[in-house]
N, CA, C and O of each residue as an XYZ file, in Angstrom:
612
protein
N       0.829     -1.176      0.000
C       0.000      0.000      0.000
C       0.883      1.253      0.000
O       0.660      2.344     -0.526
N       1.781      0.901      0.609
C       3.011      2.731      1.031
C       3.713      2.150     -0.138
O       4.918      2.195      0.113
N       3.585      1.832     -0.844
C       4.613      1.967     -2.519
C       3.512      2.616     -3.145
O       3.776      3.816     -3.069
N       2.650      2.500     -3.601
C       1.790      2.455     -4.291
C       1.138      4.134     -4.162
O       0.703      4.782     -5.114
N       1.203      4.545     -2.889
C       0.534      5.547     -2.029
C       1.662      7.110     -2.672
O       1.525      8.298     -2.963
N       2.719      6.061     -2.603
C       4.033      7.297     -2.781
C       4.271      7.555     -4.314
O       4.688      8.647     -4.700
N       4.006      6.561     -5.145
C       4.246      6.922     -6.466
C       3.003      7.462     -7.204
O       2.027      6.752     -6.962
N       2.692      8.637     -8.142
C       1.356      9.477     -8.698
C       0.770      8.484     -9.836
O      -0.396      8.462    -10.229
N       1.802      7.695    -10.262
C       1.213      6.895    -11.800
C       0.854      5.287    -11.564
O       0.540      4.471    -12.431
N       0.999      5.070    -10.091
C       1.133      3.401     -9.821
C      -0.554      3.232     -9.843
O      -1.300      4.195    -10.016
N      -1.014      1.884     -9.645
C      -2.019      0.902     -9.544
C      -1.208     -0.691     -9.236
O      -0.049     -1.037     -9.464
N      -2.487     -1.517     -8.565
C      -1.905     -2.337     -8.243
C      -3.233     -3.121     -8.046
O      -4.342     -2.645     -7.801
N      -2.857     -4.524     -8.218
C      -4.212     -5.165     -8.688
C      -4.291     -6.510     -7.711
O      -3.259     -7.094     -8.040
N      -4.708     -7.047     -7.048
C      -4.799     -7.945     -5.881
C      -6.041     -8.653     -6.568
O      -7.089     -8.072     -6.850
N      -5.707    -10.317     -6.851
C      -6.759    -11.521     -7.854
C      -6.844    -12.657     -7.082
O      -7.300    -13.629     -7.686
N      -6.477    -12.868     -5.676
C      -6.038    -14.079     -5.281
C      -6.746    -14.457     -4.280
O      -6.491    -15.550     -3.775
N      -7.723    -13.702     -3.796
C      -9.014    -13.944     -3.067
C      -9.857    -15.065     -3.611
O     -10.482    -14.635     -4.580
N     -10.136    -16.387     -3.365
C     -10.953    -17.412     -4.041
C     -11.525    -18.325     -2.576
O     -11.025    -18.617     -1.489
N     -12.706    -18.535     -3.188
C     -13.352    -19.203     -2.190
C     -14.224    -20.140     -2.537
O     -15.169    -19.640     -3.148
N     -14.321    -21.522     -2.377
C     -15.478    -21.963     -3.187
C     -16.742    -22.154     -2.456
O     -16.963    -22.196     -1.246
N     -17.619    -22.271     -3.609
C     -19.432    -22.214     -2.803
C     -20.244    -23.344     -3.659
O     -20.643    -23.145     -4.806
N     -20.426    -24.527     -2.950
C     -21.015    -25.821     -4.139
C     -20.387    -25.878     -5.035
O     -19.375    -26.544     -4.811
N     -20.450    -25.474     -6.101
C     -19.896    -26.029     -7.067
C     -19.441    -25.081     -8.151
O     -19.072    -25.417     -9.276
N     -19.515    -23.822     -7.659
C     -19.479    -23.068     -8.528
C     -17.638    -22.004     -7.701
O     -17.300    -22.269     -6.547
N     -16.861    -21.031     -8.496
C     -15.930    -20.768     -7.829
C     -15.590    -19.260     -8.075
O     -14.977    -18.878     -9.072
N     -16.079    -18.363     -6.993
C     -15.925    -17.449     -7.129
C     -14.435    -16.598     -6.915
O     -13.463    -16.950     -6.246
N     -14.589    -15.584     -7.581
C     -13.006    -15.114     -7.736
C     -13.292    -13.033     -7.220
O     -13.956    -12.284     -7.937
N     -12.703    -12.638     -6.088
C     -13.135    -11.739     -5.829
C     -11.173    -10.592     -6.615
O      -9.983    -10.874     -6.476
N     -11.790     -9.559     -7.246
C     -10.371     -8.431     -7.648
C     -10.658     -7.028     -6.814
O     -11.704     -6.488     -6.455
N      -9.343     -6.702     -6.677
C      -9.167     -5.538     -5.581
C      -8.254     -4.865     -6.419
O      -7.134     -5.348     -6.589
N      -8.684     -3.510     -7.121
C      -7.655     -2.844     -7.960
C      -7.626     -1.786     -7.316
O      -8.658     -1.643     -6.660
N      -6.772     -0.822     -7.184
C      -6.748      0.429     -6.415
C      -5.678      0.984     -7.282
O      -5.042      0.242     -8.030
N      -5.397      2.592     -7.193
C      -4.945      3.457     -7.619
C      -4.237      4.368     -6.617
O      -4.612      4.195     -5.457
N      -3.290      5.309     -6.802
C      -2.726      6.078     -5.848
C      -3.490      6.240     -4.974
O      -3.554      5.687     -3.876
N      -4.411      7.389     -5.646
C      -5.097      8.168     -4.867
C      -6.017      7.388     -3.440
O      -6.243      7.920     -2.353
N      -6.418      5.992     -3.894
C      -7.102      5.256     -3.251
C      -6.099      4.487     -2.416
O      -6.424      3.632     -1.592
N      -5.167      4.762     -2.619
C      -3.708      3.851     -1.788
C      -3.485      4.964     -0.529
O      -3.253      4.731      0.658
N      -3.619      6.075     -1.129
C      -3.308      7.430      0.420
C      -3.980      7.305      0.844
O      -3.705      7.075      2.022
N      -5.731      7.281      0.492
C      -6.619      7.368      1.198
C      -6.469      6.480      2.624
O      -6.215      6.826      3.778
N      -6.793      4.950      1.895
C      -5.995      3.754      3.067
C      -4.862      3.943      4.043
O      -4.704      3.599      5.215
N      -4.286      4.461      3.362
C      -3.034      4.585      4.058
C      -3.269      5.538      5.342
O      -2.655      5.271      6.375
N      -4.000      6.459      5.305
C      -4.390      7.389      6.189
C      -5.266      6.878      7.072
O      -5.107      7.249      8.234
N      -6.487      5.842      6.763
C      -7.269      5.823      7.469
C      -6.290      4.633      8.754
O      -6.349      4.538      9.980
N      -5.336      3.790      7.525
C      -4.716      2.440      8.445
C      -3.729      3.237      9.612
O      -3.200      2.566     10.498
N      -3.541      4.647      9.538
C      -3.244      5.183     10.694
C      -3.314      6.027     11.578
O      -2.371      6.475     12.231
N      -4.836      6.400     11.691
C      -5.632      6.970     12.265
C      -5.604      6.046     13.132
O      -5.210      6.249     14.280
N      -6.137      4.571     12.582
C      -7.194      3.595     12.901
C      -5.588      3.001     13.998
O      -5.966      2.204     14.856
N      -4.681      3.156     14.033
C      -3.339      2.279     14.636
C      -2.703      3.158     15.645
O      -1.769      2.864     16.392
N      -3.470      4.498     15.540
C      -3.006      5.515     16.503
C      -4.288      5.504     17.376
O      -4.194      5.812     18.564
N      -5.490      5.159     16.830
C      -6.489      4.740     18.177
C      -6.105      3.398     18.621
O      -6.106      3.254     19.844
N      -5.848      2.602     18.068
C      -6.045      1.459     19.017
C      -4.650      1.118     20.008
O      -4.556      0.198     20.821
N      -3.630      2.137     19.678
C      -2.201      2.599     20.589
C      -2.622      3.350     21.343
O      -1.696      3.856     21.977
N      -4.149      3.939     21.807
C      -3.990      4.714     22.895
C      -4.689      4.075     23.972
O      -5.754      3.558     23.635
N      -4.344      3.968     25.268
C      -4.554      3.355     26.526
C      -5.497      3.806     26.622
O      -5.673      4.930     26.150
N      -6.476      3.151     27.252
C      -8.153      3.092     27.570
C      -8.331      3.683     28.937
O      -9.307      4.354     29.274
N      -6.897      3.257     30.001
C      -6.769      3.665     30.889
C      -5.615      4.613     30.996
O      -4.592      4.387     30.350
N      -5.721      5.685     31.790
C      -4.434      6.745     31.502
C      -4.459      6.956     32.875
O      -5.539      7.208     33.407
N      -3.492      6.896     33.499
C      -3.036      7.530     34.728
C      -2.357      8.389     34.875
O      -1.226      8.448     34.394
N      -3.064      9.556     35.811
C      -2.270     10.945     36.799
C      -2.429     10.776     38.068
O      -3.363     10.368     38.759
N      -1.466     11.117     38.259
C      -0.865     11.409     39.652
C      -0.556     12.646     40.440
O       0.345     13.276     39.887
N      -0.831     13.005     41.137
C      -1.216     14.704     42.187
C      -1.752     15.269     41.323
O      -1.068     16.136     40.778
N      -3.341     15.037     40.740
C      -4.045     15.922     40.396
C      -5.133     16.370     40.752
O      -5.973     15.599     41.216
N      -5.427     17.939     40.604
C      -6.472     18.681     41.177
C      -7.453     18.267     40.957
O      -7.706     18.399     39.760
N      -8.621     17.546     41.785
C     -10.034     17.505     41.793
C     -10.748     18.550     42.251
O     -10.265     19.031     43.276
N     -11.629     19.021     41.896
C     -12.892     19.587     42.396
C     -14.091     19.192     41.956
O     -14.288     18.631     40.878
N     -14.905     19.468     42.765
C     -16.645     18.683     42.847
C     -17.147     19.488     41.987
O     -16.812     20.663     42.132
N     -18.050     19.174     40.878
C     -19.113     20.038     40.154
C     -20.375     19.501     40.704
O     -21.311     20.285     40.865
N     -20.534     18.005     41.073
C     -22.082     18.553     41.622
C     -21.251     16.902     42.659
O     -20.383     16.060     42.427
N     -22.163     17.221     43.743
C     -21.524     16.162     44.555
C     -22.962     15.099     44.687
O     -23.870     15.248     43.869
N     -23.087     13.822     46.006
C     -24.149     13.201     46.227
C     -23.250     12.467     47.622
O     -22.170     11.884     47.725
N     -24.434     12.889     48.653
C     -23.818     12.259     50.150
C     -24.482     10.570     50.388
O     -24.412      9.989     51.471
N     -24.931     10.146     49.497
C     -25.232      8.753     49.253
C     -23.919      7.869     49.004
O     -23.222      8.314     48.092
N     -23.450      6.743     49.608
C     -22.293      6.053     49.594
C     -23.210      4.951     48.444
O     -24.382      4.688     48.175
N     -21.779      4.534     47.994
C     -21.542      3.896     47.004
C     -20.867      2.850     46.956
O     -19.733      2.912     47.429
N     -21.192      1.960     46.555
C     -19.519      0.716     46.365
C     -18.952      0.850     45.518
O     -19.369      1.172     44.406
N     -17.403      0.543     45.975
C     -16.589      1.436     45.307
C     -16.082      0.396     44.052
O     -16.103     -0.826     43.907
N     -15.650      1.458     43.287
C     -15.776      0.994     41.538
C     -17.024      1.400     40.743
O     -17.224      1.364     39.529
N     -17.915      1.850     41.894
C     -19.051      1.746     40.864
C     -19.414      3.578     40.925
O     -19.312      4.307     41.912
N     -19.846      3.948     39.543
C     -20.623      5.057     39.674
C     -21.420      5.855     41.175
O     -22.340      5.322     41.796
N     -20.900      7.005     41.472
C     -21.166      7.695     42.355
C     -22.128      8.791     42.442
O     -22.465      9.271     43.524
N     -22.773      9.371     40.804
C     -23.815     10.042     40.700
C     -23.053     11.666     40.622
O     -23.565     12.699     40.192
N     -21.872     11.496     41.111
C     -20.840     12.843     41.383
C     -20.512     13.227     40.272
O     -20.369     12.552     39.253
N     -20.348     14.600     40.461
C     -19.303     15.217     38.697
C     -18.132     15.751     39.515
O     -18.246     16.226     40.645
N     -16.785     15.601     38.707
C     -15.619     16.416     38.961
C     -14.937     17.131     37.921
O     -14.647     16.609     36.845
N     -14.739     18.035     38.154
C     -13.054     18.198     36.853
C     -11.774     17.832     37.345
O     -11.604     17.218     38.399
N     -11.143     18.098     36.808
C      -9.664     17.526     36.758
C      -9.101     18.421     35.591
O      -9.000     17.834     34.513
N      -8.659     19.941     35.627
C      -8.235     20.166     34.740
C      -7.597     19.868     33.625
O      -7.892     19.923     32.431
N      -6.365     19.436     34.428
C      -5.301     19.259     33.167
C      -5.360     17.711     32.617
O      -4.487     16.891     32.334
N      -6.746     17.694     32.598
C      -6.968     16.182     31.785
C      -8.080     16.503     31.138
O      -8.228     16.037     30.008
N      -9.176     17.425     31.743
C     -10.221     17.588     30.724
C     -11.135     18.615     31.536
O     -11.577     18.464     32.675
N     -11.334     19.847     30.551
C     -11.783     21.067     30.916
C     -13.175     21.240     31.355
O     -13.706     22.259     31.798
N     -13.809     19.768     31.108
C     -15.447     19.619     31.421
C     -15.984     18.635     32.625
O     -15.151     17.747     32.806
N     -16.957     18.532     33.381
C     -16.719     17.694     33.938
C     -17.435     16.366     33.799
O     -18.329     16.128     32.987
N     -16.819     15.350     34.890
C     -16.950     14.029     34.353
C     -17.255     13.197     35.473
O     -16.886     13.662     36.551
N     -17.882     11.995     35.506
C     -18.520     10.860     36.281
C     -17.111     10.977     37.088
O     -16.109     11.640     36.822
N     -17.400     10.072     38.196
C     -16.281      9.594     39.258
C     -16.780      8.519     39.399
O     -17.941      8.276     39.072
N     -15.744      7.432     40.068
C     -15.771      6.145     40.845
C     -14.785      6.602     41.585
O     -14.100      7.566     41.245
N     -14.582      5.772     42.962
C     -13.686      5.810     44.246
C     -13.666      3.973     43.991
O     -14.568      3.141     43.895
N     -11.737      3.868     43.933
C     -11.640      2.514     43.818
C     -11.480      1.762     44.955
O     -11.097      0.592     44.957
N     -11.818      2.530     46.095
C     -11.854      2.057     47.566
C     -11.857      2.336     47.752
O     -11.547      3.473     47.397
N     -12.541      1.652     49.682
C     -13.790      1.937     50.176
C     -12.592      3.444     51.336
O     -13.138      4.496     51.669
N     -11.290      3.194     51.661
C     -10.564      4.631     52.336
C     -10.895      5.778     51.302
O     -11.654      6.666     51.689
N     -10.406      5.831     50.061
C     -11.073      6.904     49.399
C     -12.224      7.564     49.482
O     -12.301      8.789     49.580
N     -13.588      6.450     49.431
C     -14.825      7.052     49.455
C     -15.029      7.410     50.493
O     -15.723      8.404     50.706
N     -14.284      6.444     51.765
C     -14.567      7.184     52.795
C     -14.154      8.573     53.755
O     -14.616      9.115     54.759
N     -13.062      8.789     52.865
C     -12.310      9.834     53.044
C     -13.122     11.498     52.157
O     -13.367     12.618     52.605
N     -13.291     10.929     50.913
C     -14.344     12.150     50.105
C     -15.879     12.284     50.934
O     -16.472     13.355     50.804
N     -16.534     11.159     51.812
C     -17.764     11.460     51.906
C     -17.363     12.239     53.261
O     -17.992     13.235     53.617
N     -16.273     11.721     53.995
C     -16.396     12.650     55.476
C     -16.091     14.028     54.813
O     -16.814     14.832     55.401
N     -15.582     14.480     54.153
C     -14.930     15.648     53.939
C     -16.421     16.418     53.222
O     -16.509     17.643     53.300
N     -17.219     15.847     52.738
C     -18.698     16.110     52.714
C     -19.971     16.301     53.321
O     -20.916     16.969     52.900
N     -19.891     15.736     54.198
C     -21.008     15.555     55.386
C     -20.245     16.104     56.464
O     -20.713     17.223     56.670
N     -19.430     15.906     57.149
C     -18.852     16.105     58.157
C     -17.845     17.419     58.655
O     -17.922     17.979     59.748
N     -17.067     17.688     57.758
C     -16.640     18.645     57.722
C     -17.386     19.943     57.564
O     -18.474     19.973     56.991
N     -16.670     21.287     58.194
C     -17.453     22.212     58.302
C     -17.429     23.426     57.263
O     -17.936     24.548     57.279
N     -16.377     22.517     56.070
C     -16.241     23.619     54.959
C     -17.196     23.233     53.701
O     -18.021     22.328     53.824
N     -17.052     23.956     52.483
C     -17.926     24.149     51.459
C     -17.128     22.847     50.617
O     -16.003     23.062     50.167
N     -17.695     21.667     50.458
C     -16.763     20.992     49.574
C     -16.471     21.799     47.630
O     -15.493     21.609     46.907
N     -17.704     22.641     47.333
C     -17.277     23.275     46.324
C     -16.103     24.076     46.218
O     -15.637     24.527     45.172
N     -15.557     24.253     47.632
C     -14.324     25.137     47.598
C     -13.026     23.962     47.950
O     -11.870     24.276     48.233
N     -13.351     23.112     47.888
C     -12.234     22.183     48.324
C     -11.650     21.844     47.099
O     -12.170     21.793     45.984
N     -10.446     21.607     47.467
C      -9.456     21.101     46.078
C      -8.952     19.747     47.079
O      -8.557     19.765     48.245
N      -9.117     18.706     46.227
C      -8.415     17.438     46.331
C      -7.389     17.090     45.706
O      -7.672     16.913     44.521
N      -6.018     16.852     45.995
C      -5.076     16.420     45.284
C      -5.328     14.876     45.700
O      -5.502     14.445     46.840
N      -5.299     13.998     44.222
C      -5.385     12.823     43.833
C      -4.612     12.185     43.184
O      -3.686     12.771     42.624
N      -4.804     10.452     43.041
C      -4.043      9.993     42.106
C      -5.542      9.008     41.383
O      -6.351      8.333     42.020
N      -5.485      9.287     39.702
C      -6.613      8.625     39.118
C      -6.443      8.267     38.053
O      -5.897      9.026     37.253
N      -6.889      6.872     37.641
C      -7.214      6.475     36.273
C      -8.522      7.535     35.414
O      -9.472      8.008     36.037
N      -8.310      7.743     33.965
C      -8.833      8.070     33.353
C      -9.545      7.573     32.435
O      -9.105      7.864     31.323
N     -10.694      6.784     32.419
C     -10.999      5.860     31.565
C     -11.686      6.736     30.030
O     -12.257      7.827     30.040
N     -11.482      6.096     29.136
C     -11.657      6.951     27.879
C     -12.475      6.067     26.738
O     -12.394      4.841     26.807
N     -13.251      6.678     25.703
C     -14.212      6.146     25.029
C     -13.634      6.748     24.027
O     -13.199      7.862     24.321
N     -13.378      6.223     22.324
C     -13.232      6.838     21.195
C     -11.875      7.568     21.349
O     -11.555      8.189     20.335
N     -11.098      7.629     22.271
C      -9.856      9.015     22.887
C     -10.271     10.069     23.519
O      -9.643     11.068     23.872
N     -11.790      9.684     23.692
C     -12.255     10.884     24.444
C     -12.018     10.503     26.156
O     -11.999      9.318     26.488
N     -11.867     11.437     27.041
C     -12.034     11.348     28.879
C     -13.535     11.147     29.213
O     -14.323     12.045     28.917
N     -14.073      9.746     29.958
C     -15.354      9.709     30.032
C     -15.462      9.373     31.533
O     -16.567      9.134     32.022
N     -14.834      9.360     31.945
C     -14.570      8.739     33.823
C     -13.394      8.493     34.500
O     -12.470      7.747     34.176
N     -13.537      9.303     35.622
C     -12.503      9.262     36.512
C     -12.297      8.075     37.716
O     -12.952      7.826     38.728
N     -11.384      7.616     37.275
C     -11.353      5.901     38.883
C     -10.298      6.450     39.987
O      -9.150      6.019     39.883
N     -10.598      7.405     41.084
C      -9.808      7.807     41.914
C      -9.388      6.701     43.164
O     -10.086      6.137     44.007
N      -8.002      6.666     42.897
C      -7.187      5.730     43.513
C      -7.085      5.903     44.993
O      -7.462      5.157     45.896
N      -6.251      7.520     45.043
C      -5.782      7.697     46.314
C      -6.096      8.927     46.446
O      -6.211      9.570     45.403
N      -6.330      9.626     47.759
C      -6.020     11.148     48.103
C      -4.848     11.659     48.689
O      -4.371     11.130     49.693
N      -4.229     12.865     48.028
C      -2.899     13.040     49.272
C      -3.319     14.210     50.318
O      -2.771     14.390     51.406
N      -4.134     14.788     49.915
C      -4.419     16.310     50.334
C      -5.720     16.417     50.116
O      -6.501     15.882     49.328
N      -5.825     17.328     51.088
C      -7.290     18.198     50.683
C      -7.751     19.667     51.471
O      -8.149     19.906     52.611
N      -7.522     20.403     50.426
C      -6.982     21.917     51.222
C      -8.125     22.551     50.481
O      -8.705     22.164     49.467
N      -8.339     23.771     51.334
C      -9.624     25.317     50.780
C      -9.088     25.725     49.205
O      -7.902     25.560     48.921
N     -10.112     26.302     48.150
C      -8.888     26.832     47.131
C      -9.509     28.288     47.564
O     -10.711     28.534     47.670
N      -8.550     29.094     47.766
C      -8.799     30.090     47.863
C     -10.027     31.132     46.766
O     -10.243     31.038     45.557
N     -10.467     31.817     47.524
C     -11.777     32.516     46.698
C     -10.742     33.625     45.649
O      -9.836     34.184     46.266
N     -10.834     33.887     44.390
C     -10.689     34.876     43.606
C     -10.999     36.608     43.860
O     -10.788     37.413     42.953
């Protein structure tokens, strides 16, 4: 295909597809042309640069904050009903899981119990990023190291 792709005047003709069906023997041809050789060629590495990207991505000391929280416990791994961001992974926010039960139990006291605004809380974390298409679709928070006020603007 990358010979074919690189030269403007090539074609190339592929006859060797055969299969038989009762009694009869079909013969399938695959002719292509440059232009139809780049095309391929582009899509075969699009298509090899998605399936090289990890489903799971891990960061480490990164900023959480709550976009909408829920003081209902959960088992952990599973959907929490919570939104967070995580900036420097994705500017919108996104589902959470707590991959154990010290984590969750560490985010829900700091929710119920504590006497600050968890919307003002910043969590430094460590989390898997689970991803759909290369897109960020859920956060699997591992560990907490911190959890400090962010100061008001």
């Amino acid at each position: 295909m990358r010979i074919i792709a690189t030269d403007p005047d090539a074609t190339a003709q592929l006859s060797s597809a055969e299969y038989h069906r009762t009694k009869t023997t079909e013969r399938a041809t695959f002719e292509f042309d440059t232009a139809i050789a780049r095309a391929a060629q582009q899509t075969l590495e699009r298509h090899r640069v998605e399936i090289e990207l990890p489903a799971l991505e891990l960061h480490e000391n990164v900023l959480l904050r709550f976009f909408q929280s829920n003081l209902k416990e959960g088992a952990p791994g599973k959907k929490t009903g919570e939104r967070v961001v995580i900036e420097v992974v994705h500017p919108k926010d996104l589902a959470v899981t707590y991959e154990t039960d010290l984590v969750r139990d560490r985010i829900k006291h700091e929710m119920s119990n504590g006497d600050r605004n968890v919307y003002k809380l910043g969590f430094l974390v460590d989390c898997y990023v689970e991803k759909s298409n290369g897109r960020p679709v859920l956060y699997r928070v591992t560990d907490i190291h911190e959890v400090f006020e962010i100061p008001d603007d």
